[in-house]
VEXNUMAR-444821 format. One record per residue (C-alpha): residue number from 1; residue in three letters; x, y, z. Coordinates in steps of 0.5 Angstrom, whole numbers, plus 500, padded with zeros to 3 digits. Example, Ala and Ser with C-alpha at 12.3 -4.5 7.8 and 13.67 -1.06 7.14 Angstrom:
  num  residu   xx   yy   zz
    1     ala  525  491  516
    2     ser  527  498  514
//
This chain:
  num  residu   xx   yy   zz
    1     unk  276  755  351
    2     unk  283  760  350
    3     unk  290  759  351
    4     unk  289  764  356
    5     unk  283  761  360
    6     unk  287  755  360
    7     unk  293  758  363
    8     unk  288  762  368
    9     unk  285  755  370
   10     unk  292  752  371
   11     unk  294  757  376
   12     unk  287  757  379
   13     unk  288  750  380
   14     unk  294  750  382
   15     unk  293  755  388
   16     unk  287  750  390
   17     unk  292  745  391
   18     unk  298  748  395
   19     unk  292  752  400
   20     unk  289  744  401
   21     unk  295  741  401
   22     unk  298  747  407
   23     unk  290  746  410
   24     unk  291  738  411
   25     unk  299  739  414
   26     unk  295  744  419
   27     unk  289  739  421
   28     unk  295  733  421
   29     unk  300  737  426
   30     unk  293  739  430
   31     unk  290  732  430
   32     unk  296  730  432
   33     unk  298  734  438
   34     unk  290  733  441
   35     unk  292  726  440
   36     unk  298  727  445
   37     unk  294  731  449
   38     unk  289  726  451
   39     unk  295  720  452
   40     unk  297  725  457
   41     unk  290  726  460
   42     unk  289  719  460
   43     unk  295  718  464
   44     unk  295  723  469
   45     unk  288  721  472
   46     unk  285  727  475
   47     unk  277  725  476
   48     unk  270  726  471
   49     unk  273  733  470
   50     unk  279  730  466
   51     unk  274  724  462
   52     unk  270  730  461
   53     unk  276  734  458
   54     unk  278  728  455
   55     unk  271  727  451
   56     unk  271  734  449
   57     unk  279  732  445
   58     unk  276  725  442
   59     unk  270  729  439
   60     unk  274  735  438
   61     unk  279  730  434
   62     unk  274  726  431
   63     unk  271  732  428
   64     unk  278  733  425
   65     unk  278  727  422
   66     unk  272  728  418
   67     unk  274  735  416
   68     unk  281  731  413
   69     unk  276  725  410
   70     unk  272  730  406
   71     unk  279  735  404
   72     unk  283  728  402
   73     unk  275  728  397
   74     unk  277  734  394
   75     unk  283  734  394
   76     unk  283  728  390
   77     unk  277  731  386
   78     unk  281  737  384
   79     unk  287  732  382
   80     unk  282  729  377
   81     unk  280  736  374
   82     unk  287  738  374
   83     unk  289  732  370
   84     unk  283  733  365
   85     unk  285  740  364
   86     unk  292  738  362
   87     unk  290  732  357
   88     unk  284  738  354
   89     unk  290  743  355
   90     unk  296  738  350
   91     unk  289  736  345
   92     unk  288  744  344
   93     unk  295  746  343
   94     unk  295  740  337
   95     unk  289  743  333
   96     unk  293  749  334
   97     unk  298  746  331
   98     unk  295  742  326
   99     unk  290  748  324
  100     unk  297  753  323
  101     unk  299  747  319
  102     unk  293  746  314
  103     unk  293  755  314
  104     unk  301  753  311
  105     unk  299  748  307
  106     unk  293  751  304
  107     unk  297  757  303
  108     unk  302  752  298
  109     unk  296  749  295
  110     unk  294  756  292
  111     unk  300  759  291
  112     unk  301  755  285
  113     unk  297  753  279
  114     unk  301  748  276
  115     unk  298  742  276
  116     unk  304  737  278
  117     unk  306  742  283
  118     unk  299  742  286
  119     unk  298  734  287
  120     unk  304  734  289
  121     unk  302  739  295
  122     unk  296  735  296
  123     unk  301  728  297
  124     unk  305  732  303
  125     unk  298  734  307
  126     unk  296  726  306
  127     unk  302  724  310
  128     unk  304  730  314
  129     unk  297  732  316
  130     unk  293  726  316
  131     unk  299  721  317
  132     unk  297  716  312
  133     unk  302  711  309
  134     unk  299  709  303
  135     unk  294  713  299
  136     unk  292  714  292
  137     unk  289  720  289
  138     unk  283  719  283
  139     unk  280  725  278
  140     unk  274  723  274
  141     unk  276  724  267
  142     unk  271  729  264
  143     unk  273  723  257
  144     unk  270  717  261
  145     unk  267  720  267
  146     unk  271  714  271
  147     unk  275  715  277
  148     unk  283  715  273
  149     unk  289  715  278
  150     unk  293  721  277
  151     unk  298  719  283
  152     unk  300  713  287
  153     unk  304  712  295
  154     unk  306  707  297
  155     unk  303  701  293
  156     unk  302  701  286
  157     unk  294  701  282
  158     unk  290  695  282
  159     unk  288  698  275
  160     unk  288  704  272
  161     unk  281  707  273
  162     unk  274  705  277
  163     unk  266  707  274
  164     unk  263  711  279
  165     unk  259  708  284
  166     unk  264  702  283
  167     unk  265  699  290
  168     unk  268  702  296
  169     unk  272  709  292
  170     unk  266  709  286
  171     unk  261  708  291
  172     unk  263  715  295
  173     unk  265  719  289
  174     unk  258  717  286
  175     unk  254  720  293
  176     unk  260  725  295
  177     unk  260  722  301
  178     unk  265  721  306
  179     unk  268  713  306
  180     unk  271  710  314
  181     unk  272  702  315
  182     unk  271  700  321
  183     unk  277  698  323
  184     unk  283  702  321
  185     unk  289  700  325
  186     unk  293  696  321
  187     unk  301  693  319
  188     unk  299  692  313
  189     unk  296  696  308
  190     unk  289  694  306
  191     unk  287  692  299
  192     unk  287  697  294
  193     unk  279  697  293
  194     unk  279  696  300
  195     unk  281  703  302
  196     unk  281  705  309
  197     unk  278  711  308
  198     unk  276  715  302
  199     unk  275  723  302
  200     unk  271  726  296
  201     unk  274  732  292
  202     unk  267  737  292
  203     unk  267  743  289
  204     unk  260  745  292
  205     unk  256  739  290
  206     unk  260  737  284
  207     unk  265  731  286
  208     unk  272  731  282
  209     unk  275  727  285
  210     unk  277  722  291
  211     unk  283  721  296
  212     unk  282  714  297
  213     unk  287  712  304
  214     unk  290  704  305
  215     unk  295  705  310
  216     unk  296  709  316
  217     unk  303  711  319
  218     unk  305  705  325
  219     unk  303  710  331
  220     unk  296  711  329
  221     unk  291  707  330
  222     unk  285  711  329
  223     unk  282  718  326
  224     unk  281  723  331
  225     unk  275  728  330
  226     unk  281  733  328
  227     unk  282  729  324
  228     unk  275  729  320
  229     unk  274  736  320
  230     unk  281  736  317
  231     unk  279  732  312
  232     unk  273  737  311
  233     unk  277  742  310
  234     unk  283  739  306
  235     unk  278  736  300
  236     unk  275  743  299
  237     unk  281  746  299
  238     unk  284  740  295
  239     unk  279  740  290
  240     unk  279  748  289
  241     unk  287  747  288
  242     unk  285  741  282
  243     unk  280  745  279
  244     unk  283  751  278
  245     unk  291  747  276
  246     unk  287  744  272
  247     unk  283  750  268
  248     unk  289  754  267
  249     unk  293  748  263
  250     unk  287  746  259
  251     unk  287  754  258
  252     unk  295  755  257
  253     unk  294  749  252
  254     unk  289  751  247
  255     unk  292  758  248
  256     unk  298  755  245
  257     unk  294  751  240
  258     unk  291  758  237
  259     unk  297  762  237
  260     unk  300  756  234
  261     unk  294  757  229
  262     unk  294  764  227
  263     unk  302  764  226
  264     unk  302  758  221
  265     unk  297  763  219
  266     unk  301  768  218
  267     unk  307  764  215
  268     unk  302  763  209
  269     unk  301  770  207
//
């Protein structure tokens, strides 16, 4: 649904609430004024053609009385849908944001092919985007073909490198597949190979990487289903982000070691 049928919602909503609101003070006042009606009647006498002018008022009130049963009904109902348009209203405008957030920081993660400069912006989106507190940060070596932490917040490494299909982090850098604890609210951070969730780093089928999440900030207790498609969105992007980082500095130093080579070169002659 879009902002602008949100709003138009709103406003339909609205409406349906002031017309009952107007209607209900009518059907009072009404109600009211038969049941002042009827005291009279009642009061000053006047034989069967008053009781029959009373009858005719009471059934006239109970009618009444009904109809306000039934608008206090919807009335209550419209004040339910009302609420669910807000909530659904205030949780459409956060993925608006969190969207133009991840558009912004995926912009950055591509700006840059510097190494350091790319997890660096990759460590910002965890904290910002995602809100966790303690994260690390795993490449497989192309050398050992294990898990190396290449950067760290909040705790310090249990060790330096896990094997593939080691526990709960190698597990899901082996199968490439998403990794959530069941509980995930907590005051302390989990123990490092007890991560909370890990999220591969793929590009395409091929995972070279790991986001491995030990600790959420105090406020969050729980991932939400933004949150899961930005952790889809961010471990594409971040692994894009490495890869590409990572091949222009293996590139830039064998181009720098070939130069090196060919003006040693040129010196001997």
């Amino acid at each position: 649904m879009s902002n602008d049928e949100l709003t138009r919602k709103g406003q339909d909503v609205l409406q349906i609430v002031t017309k009952a609101k107007e209607f209900t003070e009518e059907v009072l006042k009404e109600n009211e004024r038969l049941r002042y009606k009827i005291a009279s009647l009642e009061a000053g006498g006047g034989g069967q053609a008053a009781d029959e002018r009373v009858r005719s008022l009471q059934k006239k009130v109970q009618t009444l009385e009904e109809k306000l049963a039934e608008i206090e009904a919807s009335y209550r109902k419209v004040e339910e849908e009302n609420k669910e348009f807000a909530d659904r209203y205030i949780e459409i405008e956060e993925q608006n944001n969190n969207l133009a957030n991840l558009y912004v920081a995926s912009y950055q993660l591509h700006s840059t092919l510097d190494f350091n400069e790319v997890v660096r912006i990759v460590q910002e989106i965890v904290i910002n985007l995602i809100g966790a507190e303690v994260f690390h940060i795993f490449m497989v070596s192309e050398k050992t073909g294990q898990l190396e932490v290449e950067a760290s917040e909040g705790q310090t490494p249990g060790r330096t490198a896990i094997p593939l299909g080691d526990g709960d982090i190698g597990g899901a850098a082996q199968s490439g597949e998403n990794y959530f604890a069941d509980n995930v609210a907590r005051s302390d951070p989990s123990p490092f190979e007890e991560p909370l969730a890990v999220i591969p780093l793929k590009i395409k089928e091929s995972t070279i990487g790991v986001i491995s999440i030990n600790k959420l900030l105090v406020q969050k207790t729980q991932f939400t289903t933004m949150d899961y498609e930005l952790f889809t969105l961010l471990a594409g992007h971040a692994a894009t982000a490495i890869f590409s980082a990572k091949l222009y500095s293996s590139s830039a130093r064998k181009l720098s070691t070939l130069q090196g080579f060919l003006d040693m070169l040129k010196q001997q002659k």
